[in-house]
C-alpha positions in Angstrom: 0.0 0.0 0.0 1.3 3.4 -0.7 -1.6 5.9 0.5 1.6 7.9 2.4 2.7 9.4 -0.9 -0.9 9.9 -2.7 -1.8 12.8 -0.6 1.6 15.2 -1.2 1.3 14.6 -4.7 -2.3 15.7 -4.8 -1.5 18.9 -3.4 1.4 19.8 -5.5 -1.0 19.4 -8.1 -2.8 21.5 -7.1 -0.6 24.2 -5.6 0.5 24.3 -9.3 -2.9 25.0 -11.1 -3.3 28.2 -8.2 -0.5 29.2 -9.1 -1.0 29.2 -13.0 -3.9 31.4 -12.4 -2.3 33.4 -9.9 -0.1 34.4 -13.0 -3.0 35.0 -15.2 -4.8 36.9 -13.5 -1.7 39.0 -12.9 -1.2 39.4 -16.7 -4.5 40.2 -17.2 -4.8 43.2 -14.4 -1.1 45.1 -14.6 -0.4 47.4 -17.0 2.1 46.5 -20.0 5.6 47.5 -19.1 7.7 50.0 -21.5 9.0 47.1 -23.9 5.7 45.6 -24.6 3.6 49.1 -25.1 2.7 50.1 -28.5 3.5 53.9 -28.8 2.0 56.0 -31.3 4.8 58.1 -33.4 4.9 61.9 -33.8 2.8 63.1 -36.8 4.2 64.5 -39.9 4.6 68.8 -39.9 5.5 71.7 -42.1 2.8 69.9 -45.2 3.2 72.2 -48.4 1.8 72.0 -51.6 5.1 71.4 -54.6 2.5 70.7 -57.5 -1.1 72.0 -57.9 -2.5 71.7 -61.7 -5.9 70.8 -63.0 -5.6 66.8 -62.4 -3.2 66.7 -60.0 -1.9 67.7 -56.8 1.5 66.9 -55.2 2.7 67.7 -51.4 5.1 67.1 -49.4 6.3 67.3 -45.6 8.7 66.9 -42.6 8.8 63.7 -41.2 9.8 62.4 -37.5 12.7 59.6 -37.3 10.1 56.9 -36.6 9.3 57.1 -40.1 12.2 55.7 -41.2 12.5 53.4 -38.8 11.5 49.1 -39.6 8.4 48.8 -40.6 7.7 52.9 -40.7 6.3 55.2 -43.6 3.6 56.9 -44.4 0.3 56.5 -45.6 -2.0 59.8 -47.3 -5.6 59.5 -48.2 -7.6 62.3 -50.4 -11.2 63.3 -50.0 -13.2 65.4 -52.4 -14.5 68.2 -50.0 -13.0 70.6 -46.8 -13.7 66.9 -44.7 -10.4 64.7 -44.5 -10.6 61.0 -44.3 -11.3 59.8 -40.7 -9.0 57.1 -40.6 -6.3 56.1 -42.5 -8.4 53.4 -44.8 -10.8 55.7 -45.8 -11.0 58.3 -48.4 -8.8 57.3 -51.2 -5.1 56.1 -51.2 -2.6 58.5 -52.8 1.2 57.0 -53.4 3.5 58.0 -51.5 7.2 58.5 -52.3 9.6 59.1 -49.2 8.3 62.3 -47.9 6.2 62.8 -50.9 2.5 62.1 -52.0 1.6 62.4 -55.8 -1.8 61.7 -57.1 -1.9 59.5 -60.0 -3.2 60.9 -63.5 -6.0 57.9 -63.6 -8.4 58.6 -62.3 -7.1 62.0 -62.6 -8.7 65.1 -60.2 -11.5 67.4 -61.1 -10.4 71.3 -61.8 -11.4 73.5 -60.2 -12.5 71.6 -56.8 -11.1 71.5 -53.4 -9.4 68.5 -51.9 -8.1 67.6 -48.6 -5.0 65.6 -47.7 -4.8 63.3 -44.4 -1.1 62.6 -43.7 -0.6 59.6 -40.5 3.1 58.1 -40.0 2.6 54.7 -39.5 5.0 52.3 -37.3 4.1 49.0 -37.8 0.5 48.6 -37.1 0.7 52.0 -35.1 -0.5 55.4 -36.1 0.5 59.0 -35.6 -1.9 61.9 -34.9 -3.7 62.9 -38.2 -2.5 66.0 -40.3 -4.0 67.7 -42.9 -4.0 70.1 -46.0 -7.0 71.4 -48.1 -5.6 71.6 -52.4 -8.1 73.6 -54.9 -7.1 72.1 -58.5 -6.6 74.5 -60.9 -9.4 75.5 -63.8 -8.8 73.4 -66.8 -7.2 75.8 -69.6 -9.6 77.1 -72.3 -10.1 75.0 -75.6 -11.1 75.6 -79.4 -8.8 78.8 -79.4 -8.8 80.4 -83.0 -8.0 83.5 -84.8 -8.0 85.3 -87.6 -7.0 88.8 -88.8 -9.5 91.6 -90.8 -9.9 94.6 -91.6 -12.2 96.6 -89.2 -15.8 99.1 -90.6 -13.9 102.6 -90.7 -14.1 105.0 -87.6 -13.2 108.3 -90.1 -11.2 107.8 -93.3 -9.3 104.8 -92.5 -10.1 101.0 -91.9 -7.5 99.0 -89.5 -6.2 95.1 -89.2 -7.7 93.9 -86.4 -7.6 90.1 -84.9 -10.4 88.4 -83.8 -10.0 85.2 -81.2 -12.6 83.1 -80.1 -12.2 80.1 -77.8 -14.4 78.0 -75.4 -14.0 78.0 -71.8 -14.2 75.0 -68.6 -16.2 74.9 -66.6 -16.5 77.4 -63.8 -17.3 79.8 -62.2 -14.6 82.1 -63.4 -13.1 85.5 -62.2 -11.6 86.6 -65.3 -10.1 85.6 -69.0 -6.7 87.1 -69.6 -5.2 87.2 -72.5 -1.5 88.3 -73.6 -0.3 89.7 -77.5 3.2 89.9 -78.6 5.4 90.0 -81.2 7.7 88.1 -79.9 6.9 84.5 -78.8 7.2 85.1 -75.0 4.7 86.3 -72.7 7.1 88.9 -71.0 6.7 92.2 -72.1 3.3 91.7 -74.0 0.2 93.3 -73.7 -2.1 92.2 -71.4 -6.2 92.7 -71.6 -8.5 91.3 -68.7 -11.9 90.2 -69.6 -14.6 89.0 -67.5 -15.0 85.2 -66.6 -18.2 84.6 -69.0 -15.9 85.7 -72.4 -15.6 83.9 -75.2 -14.2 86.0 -78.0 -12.3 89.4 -78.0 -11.6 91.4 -80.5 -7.8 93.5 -80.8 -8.3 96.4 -82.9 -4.8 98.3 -81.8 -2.3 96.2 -83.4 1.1 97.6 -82.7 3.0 99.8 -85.5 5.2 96.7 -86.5 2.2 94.3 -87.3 0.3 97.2 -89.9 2.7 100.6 -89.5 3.0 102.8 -92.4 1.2 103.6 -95.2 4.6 102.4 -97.4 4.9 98.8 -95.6 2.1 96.8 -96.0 1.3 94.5 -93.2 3.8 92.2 -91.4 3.8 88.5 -92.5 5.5 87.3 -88.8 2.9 86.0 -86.8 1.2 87.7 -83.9 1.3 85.4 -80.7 -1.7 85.5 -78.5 -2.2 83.4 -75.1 -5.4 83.0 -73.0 -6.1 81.9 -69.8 -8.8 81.8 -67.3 -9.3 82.4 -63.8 -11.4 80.5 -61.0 -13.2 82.2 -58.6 -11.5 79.3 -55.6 -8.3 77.7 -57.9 -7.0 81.1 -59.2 -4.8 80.7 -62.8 -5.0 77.6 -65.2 -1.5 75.9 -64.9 -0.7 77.1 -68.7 -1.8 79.8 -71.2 -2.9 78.3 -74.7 -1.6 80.1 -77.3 -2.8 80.8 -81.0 -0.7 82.3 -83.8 -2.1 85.1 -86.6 -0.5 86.2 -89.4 -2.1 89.7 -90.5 -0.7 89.7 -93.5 -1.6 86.9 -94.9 -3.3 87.8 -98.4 -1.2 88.9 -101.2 -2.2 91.9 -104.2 0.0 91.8 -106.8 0.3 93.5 -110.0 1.7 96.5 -112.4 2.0 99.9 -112.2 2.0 101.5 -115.8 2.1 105.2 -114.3 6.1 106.2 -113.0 5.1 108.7 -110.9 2.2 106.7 -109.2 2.2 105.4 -105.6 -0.6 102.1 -105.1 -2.8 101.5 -102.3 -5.0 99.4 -101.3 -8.9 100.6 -100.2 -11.4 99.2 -98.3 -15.2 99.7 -97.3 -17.2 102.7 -97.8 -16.6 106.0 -95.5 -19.6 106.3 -93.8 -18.7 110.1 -93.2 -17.4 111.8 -96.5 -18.6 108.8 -99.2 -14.6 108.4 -99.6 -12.4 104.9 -100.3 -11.1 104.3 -97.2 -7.7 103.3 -97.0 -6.7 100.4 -95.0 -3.8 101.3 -92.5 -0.7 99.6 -94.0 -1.9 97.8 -96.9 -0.1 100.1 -99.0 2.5 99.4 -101.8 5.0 96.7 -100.0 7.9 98.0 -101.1 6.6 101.9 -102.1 6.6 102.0 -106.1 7.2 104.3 -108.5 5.5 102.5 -111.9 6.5 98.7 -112.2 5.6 95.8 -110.2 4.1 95.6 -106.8 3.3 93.7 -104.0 1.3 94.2 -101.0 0.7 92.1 -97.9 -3.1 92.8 -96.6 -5.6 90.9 -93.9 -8.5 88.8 -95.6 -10.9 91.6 -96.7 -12.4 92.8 -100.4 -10.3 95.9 -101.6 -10.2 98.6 -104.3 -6.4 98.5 -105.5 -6.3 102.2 -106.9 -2.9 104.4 -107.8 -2.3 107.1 -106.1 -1.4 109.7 -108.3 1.3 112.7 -107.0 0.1 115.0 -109.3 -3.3 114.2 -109.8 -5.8 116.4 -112.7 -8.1 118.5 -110.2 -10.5 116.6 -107.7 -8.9 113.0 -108.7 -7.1 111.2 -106.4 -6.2 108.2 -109.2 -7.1 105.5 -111.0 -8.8 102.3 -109.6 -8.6 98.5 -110.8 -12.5 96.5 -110.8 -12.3 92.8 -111.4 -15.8 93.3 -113.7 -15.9 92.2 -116.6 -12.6 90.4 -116.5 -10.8 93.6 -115.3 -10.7 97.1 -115.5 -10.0 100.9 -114.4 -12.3 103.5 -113.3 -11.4 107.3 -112.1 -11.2 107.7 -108.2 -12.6 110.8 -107.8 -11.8 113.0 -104.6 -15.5 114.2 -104.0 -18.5 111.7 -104.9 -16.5 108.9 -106.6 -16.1 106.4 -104.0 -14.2 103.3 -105.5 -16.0 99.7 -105.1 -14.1 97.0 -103.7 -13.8 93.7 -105.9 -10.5 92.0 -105.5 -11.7 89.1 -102.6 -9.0 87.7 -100.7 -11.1 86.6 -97.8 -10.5 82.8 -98.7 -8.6 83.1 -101.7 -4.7 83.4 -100.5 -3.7 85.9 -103.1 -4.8 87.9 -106.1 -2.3 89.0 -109.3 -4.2 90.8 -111.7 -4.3 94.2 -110.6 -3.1 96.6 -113.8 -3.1 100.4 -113.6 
C-alpha cells in the first residue's frame, strides 16, 4: 500500500494550477511594461503643396525619425471636400514616395474643386496623430482657341487690321479671362487685356505699328502670338496659357503699275462720313513704287487696288482696278466717286491681276 505518498502529490498538483492562475490573473490586471507598449509616433509637420494643376496635386512634408525606422512610412488619403478621411483606410489612397504624395493621373482630379489631404506616419500597425491640408485644383485651360485677322468698318477715313480670337471656356465659375499679344513668342513684355470670366471672343483692334505701320509697308507677314487663360473664382490661374498664332498679313495683291510717278494703295469699305475709299492702314504698296511691279501684304478683306497719283488732274485722287468684266479701271474721284471693292482675298490666298 502506498496511500503515504498519494496525498503530497495531490497537493502539489494542485498548488500548481493556483498558481498558474495566480499568473493569469496577474497578466490580465497590470499594466504593460515599457518594452511591450505600442507607442504611437509623432505626426508629420510643415505639409506644403510642390505641384497644384488641374488633375493633380503633389505635397510634401517633414517627417519624425520613426518614419524611417523598420516597418515605418507613411500612408495619405484624399477626400473630395473641406472633410479629410477619418482614418487612414478611408478616403482614397494617394502614393506615396519618401516624404512625398503624388496623385496619380487615372483617375485623374477634377479642376477646379477642393481636396483635402490626411497625412498619419505609421509604425508597424501603429498610427501617428492625423495631419492635414485642403488643395483647390486648378481650372482646366480654355479649348477651341482660333484666330484670324481683318480689316475693321472705318471709324473716319481709315479702316485698321484687327484680330479676332474666339475660344471656349471650362467649366467654372470664373473670375476673369486674360489674354497676352506679342510680337515676340514670349509672354514677357506683351500686352495684357483682362476680360470677365463669362468671355468667349475678343476682338484687338490696336495692333502695334510693326504688325500694320506705315502707309509704305504693308502689313507684317511674322505672326502675332496671343495666349489665354482663365481664372477661377476658388483655384486662381489655369497651370498654362494656350496660345494661337495670326499672321495679318496673310493675303497677297500683286500687279503692275503703268504710271512712273504713281504710288498704289490698297482701299477698303465705304466711309460712312465723306462717301470716300477708305484706305486700310498699312496695306499700301510693299515696297513703295514708283511704276512697275508691286506687291502688298493685306488681312482677308475685299479691296479697291487704286494708284495714287502725286500729281493728280483737279479733284482725282487716281485710277482704280474693278475685277468686272474680267478687269478694268475707273477714275477715283476726290469728292463723290467712292471706288467699289472687288478684289476678294477673304479665302482666296492671293490675287495677281491688278493693272493700272
Amino acid at each position: 500500500m502506498h496511500h503515504a505518498d498519494t496525498t503530497p502529490r495531490r497537493l502539489r498538483t494542485r498548488l500548481l494550477v493556483v498558481l498558474a492562475a495566480l499568473a493569469t490573473l496577474a497578466t490580465a490586471v497590470l499594466p504593460a511594461t515599457s518594452a511591450t507598449a505600442a507607442t504611437a509616433p509623432p505626426p508629420v509637420s510643415g505639409i506644403t503643396v510642390t505641384e497644384r494643376t488641374a488633375h493633380r496635386v503633389t505635397i510634401s512634408y517633414l517627417v519624425p525619425a520613426a518614419y524611417y525606422s523598420p516597418g515605418g512610412g507613411g500612408v495619405v488619403r484624399v477626400t473630395r471636400g473641406y472633410t479629410p478621411a477619418a482614418s487612414p483606410t478611408s478616403g482614397y489612397a494617394v502614393p506615396v514616395t519618401g516624404r512625398t504624395a503624388r496623385t496619380t493621373l487615372v483617375p485623374s482630379l477634377t479642376p477646379n474643386v477642393a481636396y483635402t489631404f490626411a497625412v498619419w506616419v505609421r509604425v508597424g500597425r501603429t498610427y501617428s496623430a492625423r495631419r492635414t491640408i485642403t488643395v483647390v485644383t486648378r481650372p482646366d485651360v480654355v479649348t477651341g482657341l482660333q484666330s484670324a485677322a481683318s480689316v475693321t468698318p472705318p471709324s473716319y477715313d481709315l479702316g485698321h487690321a484687327q484680330v479676332r480670337l474666339t475660344w471656349r471656356n471650362p467649366a467654372g465659375p470664373l473670375k476673369a479671362v486674360r489674354i497676352v499679344r506679342n510680337t515676340a513668342a514670349t509672354t514677357t513684355g506683351g500686352t495684357v487685356t483682362t476680360l470677365p470670366g463669362t468671355a468667349t471672343s475678343f476682338t484687338d483692334p490696336s495692333l502695334p505699328a510693326s504688325v500694320c505701320g506705315g502707309r509704305t509697308t504693308g502689313c507684317s507677314t511674322a505672326p502675332v502670338h496671343y495666349w489665354v487663360i482663365p481664372e477661377s473664382t476658388t483655384g486662381g490661374f489655369a497651370d498654362r496659357y494656350v496660345r494661337s498664332d495670326v499672321v495679318v498679313g496673310s493675303r497677297t495683291i500683286t500687279g503692275t503699275v503703268s504710271r512712273g510717278s504713281s504710288g498704289v494703295v490698297a482701299l477698303c469699305c465705304n466711309n460712312l462720313f465723306d462717301a470716300e475709299g477708305v484706305l486700310v492702314a498699312q496695306a499700301a504698296a510693299d515696297p513703295a513704287v514708283a511704276g512697275g511691279a508691286f506687291t502688298m501684304h493685306v488681312p482677308p478683306g475685299v479691296y479697291a487696288v487704286c494708284t495714287f497719283a502725286d500729281r493728280p488732274p483737279q479733284n482725282q485722287v487716281g485710277t482704280c482696278w474693278s475685277t468686272a468684266a474680267g478687269g478694268s479701271t475707273e477714275v477715283w474721284w476726290e469728292v463723290g466717286g467712292d471706288p467699289t471693292p472687288t478684289v476678294d482675298v477673304r479665302t482666296a490666298p492671293s490675287y495677281n491681276g491688278v493693272r493700272l
